[in-house]
N, C-alpha and C positions, 0 to 999 in steps of 0.2 A: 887443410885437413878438416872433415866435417868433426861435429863438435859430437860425442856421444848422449846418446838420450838421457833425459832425467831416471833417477833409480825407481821411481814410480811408474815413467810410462814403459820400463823396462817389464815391471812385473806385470803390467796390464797387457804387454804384447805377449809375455811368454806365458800366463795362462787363462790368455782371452778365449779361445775354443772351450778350455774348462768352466769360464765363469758363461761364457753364451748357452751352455748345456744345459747349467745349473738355473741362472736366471727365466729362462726361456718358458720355465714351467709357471711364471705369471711375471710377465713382461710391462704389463701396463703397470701394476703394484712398482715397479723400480724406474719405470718413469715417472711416474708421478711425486715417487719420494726424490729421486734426481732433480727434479724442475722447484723442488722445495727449498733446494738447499741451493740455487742456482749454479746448477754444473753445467747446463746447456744455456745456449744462445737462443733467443725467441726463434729464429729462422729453424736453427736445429732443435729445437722442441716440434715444431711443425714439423719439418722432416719424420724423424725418428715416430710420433703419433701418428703419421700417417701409413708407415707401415703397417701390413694386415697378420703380416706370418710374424707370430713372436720370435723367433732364431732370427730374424732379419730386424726386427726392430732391435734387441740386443746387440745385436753384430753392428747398425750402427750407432747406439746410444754410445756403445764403447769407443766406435771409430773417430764420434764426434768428440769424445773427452778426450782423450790423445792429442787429437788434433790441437786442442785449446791450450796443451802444456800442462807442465809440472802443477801449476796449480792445481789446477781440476781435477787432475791425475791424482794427485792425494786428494781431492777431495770426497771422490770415487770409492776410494780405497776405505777413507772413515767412514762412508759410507756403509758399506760393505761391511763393516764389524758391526754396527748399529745395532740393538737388538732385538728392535724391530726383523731387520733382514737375517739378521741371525736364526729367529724362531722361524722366518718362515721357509729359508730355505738352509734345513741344518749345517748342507754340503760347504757351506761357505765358510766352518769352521779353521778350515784349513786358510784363508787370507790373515788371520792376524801371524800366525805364526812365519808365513812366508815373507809379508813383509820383514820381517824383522830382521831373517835372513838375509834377503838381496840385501836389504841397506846396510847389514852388514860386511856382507861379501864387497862391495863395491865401496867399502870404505877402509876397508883391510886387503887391496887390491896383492900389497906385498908378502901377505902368510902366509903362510902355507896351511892347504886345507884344513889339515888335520886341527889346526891351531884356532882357525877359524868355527869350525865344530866344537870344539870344546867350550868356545866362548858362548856362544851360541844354546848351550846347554845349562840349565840351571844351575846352579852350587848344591849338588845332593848325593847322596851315597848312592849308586847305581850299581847292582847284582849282575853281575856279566855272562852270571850261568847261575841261573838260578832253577831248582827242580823242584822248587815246592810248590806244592797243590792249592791253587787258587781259594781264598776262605767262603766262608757268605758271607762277612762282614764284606769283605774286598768287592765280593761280586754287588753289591748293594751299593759300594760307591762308586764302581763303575757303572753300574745302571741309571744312577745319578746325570751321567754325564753321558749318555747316550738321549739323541731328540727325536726328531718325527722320524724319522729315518731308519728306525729299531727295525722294521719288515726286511729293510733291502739288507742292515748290515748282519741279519741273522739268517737271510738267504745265500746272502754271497761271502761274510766274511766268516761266519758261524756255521755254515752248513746246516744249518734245523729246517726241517722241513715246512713246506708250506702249511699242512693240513696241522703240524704240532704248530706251525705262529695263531693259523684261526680257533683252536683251539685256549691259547694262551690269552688270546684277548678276550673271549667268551667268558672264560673264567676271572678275568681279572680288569676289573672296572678301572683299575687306576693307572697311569701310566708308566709309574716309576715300579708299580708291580708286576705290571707285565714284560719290562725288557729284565728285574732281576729272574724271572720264571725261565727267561729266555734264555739267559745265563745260565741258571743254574742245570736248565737242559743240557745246553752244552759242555757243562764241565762231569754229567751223569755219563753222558756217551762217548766224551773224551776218555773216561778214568785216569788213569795214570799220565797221561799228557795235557794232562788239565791244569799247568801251569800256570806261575803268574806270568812268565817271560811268553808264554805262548801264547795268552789271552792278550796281552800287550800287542805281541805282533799282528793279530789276528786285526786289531781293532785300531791299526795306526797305517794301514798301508789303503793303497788304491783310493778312489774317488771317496768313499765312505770313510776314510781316516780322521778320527775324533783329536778334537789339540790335545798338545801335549801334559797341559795342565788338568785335563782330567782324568788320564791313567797313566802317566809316569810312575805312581806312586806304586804301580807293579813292579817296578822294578827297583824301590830303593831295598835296603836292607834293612834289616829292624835295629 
């Protein structure tokens, strides 16, 4: 009976498409910090640099880490929280928290889900229906926690329009005042839907999902 994969090259197979997406927009920048912290093989550094399309040098920097096992596999992964790679590529917010998860899941193979989610979730008072209206204090430290990525998550998870984001930066030289401007648009045109539970949701799902630790706090109770 073959042996199951390590929990790490588990997480690297199951959101390798997502991290080659994200990576791909400067691929040489995560080989080079790769080769620093030796995660590849001299043969597979050649490899992998000699590829010219970045989605294909990704596709097998990752191939070759898998390949090497569990080590490298985590080492990839600490990689990938660094923050270094953190700043440069925001999307990758979402690796610390996943980890956590699979190695949870795969170490609690016998509970049941529900049980496992729970664990998995902080110790804090959480609003399950909450209808109160987003503050400016709130929307200030959520904008905190929002990175380069303010343009795409206020096109696609905020709906504000292009010509109000060019705007918003014209006006606003700094960055943490530009994504609360952004904010604060959106909870103008929301009005009455301008929750905390909503802005949470808005700003935790799909490719653009901010971790958990920088707006969960929408949804504790006071």
């Amino acid at each position: 009976m073959a042996e199951e994969p390590a929990a790490e090259i588990q997480l690297l197979r199951k959101h390798k498409a997502k991290l080659i997406e994200i990576l791909s927009s400067d691929a040489d920048f995560v080989l080079q910090h790769a080769d620093s912290r030796c995660l590849l093989s001299l043969h597979g550094y050649q490899l992998v640099k000699a590829c010219h399309i970045p989605s294909v040098k990704m596709t097998e920097l990752l191939d070759h880490v898998i390949q090497r096992g569990p080590e490298a596999a985590q080492g990839l992964l600490e990689l990938l929280k660094d923050q270094a790679l953190q700043e440069t590529f925001p999307l990758l917010h979402f690796v610390k928290d996943l980890q956590v998860t699979l190695l949870s899941s795969v170490t609690t193979r016998k509970k049941k889900p529900t049980t496992e989610l729970q664990e998995t979730i902080p110790a804090k008072k959480i609003c399950n229906n909450s209808s109160h209206i987003v503050t400016e204090k709130q929307l200030m430290t959520a904008a905190r926690a929002i990175g380069r990525s303010w343009r795409e998550i206020g096109r696609l998870a905020l709906d504000v329009p292009s010509v109000k984001l060019e705007q918003i930066e014209e006006d606003h030289p700094l960055h943490v005042e530009r994504v609360f401007a952004m904010l604060r648009y959106w909870r103008i045109s929301q009005k009455e839907k301008a929750t905390t539970a909503h802005l949470h949701a808005c700003l935790s799902q799909d490719s653009w999902a901010l971790p958990p630790e920088g707006i969960d706090f929408l949804l504790e109770t006071d």
